[in-house]
Kinemage of the C-alpha trace (Angstrom):
@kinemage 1
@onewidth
@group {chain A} dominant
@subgroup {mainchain}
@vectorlist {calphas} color= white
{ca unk a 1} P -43.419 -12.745 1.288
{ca unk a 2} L -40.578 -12.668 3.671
{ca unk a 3} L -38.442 -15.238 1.684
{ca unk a 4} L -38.881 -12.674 -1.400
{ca unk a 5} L -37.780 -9.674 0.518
{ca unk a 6} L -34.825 -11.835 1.438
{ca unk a 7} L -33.604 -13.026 -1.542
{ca unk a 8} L -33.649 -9.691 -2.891
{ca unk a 9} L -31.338 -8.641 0.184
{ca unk a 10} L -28.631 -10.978 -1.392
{ca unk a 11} L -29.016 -10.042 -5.277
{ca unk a 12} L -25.894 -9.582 -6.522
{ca unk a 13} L -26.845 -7.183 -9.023
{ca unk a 14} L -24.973 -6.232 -12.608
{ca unk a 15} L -21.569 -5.033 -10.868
{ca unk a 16} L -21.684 -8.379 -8.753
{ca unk a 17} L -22.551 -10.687 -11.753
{ca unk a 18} L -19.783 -9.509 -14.031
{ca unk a 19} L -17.429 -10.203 -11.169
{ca unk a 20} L -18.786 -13.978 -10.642
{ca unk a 21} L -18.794 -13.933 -14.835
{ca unk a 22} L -14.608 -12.572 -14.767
{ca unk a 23} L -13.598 -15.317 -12.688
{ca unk a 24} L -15.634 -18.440 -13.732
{ca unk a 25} L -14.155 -20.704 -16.250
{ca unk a 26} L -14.825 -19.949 -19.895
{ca unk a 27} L -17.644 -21.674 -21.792
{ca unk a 28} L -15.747 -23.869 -24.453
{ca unk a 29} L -18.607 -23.560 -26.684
{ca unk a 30} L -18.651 -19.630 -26.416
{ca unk a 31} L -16.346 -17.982 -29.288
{ca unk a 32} L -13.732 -15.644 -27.557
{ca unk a 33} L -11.073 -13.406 -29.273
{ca unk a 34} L -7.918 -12.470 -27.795
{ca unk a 35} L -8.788 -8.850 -27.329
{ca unk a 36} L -11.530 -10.393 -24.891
{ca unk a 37} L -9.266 -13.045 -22.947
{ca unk a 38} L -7.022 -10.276 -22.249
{ca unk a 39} L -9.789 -7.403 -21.207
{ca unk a 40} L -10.870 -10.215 -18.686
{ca unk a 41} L -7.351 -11.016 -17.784
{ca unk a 42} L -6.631 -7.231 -16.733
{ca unk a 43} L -9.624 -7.065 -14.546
{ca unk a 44} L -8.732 -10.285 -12.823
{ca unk a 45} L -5.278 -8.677 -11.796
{ca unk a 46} L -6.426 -5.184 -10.884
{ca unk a 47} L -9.444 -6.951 -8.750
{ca unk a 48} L -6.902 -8.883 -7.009
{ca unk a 49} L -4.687 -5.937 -6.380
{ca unk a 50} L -7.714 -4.283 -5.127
{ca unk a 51} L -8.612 -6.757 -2.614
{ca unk a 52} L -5.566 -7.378 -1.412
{ca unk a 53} L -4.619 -3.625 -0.892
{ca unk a 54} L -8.194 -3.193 0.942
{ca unk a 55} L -7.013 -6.234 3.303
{ca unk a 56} L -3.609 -4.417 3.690
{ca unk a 57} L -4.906 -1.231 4.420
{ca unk a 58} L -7.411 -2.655 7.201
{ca unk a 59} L -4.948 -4.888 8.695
{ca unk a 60} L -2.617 -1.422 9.257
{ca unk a 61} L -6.049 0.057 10.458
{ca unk a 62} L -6.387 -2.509 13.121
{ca unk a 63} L -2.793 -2.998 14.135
{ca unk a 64} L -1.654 0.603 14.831
């Protein structure tokens, strides 16, 4: 019982999957079109950008 309340604790959910899904390799087996590659591309970069302006913005936070 516990270990089932638990492990739903830690579900990554739809918005969690798709990020674990933009950043894994791509299945070579899987058909891809360019329009694809480059939708997944764009998220990479503005997920980055994100995260990086979040750890800016917390490090100013801290530091002054």
């Amino acid at each position: 019982m516990m270990s089932n309340k638990l492990k739903e604790f830690f579900e990554v959910g739809e918005v969690g999957n798709y990020f674990i899904r933009v950043f894994k390799k791509p299945d070579p087996n899987k058909k891809s079109n360019f329009n694809l590659r480059m939708m997944h591309g764009i998220n990479k970069i503005s997920i980055v950008v994100f995260l990086a302006a979040l750890i800016f913005w917390i490090f100013k936070r801290i530091m002054y």
